[in-house]
Steps between C-alpha positions, in 0.01 A plus 500: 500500500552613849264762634637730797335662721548736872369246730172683565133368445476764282790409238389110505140605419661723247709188379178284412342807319828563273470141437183472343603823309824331371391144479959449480410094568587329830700775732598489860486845724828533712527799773765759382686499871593125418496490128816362320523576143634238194596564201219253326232586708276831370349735729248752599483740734149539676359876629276470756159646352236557752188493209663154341536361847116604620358357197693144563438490858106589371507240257630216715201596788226437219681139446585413894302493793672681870660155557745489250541907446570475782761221518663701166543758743655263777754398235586791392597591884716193501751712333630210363630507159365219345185608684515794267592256189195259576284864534538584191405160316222438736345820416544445130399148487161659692441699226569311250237225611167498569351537888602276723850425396615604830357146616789320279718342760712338216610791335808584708463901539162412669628260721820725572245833609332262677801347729645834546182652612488219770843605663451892502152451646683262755750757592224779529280265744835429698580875521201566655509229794822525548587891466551679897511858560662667741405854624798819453495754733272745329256241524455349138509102452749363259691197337750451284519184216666368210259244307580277230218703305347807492220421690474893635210570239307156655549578835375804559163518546510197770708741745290798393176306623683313799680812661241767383563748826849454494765693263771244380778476220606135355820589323688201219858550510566274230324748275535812661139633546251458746085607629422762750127491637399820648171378617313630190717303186811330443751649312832432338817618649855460484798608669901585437662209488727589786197548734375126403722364804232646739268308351710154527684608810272777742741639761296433841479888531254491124288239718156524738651499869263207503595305260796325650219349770268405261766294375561323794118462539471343182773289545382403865168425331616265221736315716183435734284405255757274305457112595888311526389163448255565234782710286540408150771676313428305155179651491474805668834596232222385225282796634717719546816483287840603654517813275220657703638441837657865463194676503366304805570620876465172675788370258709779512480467900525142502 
């Protein structure tokens, strides 16, 4: 039996609670944007249902501590499909075992929530050192990125504490959505696709007059500051993988 679902938490917490309803024997959820239909293969098509969903996500808080709700949560942002596979057998294998199952390395959804937890909270920790705003011309702070995972949700509160009296927007291309802080809360926005390029690409005219000399300053400052004979690429590529070089001005400069 394959179980399909929308790709929201929603629907996958919906999935566990049809399962338990249907008991249909071992099933694997599939997302319904990728899903490929066989002929020997049954299926069933999952609604999202906000009450079914609540009393899962309920259930599964009165079996797990914060740590691994909130990894669950971490691997669901993954976005991975097989994230969303191992989701759905890790929740029922919670409830179908006593307290503390979570703690059962060997059973291989456990480990899986586990290891993909790891790498989103990597990426979220790595977003926020390595993420640099620049200031438009109307005098809000902003940044564009495209992160293996969607590490939006996780990040947010860091740059709401850390640039409190500043208004800034942190906008993901790869999944077309972004946050605006006001200096009150942090919202959700998104734009027309065909306004994205000023996000990727600002035309100098978008930017603070400023901003092309703090630039320089920076770079002035980190070439200053940056020993020749003591440079190690090896390792200084181990703390700060090529990928993020894009988001950095000293590299971009360099």
């Amino acid at each position: 039996m394959i179980y399909i679902f929308d790709g929201s938490l929603e629907g996958l917490l919906t999935a566990v609670f049809e399962w338990f309803e249907r008991k249909p024997g071992y099933t694997s959820l599939k997302v319904d944007k990728t899903y490929q239909p066989d002929a020997f293969t049954s299926s069933f098509l999952i609604v999202s249902d906000r009450q079914k969903s609540d009393r899962v996500w309920n259930g599964l808080q009165k079996k797990l501590g914060k740590q691994w709700m909130r990894r669950v949560y971490c691997a669901y942002l993954s976005e991975k499909p097989e994230a969303f596979d191992s989701l759905f057998h890790f929740m029922s294998y919670i409830f179908l075992n006593p307290v503390g199952a979570e703690k059962n390395f060997g059973n291989k959804d456990v480990l899986d929530i586990s290891q993909i937890a790891t790498k989103v909270e990597r990426e979220k920790h790595r977003m926020e050192a390595f993420i640099r705003f620049q200031q438009t011309s109307d005098g809000f702070y902003y940044c564009a990125i495209d992160p293996d995972f969607n590490v939006l949700p996780l990040i947010a509160k860091h740059f709401k504490d850390r640039y409190a009296d500043q208004q800034w927007i942190i906008y993901d291309l790869k999944r077309h959505y972004g946050l605006f802080y006001d200096l009150e809360k942090v919202t959700e926005i998104t734009v027309e696709l065909g306004e994205e390029k000023n996000f990727k690409q600002p035309a100098s005219a978008q930017l603070n007059e400023k901003e092309e000399l703090y630039t320089h300053l920076w770079k002035d400052y980190f070439k200053s500051t940056n020993i020749v004979s003591r440079k190690n690429t090896k390792l200084h590529v181990k703390h700060v993988p090529k990928r993020y070089w894009k988001y950095l001005t000293e590299k971009q400069l360099s």
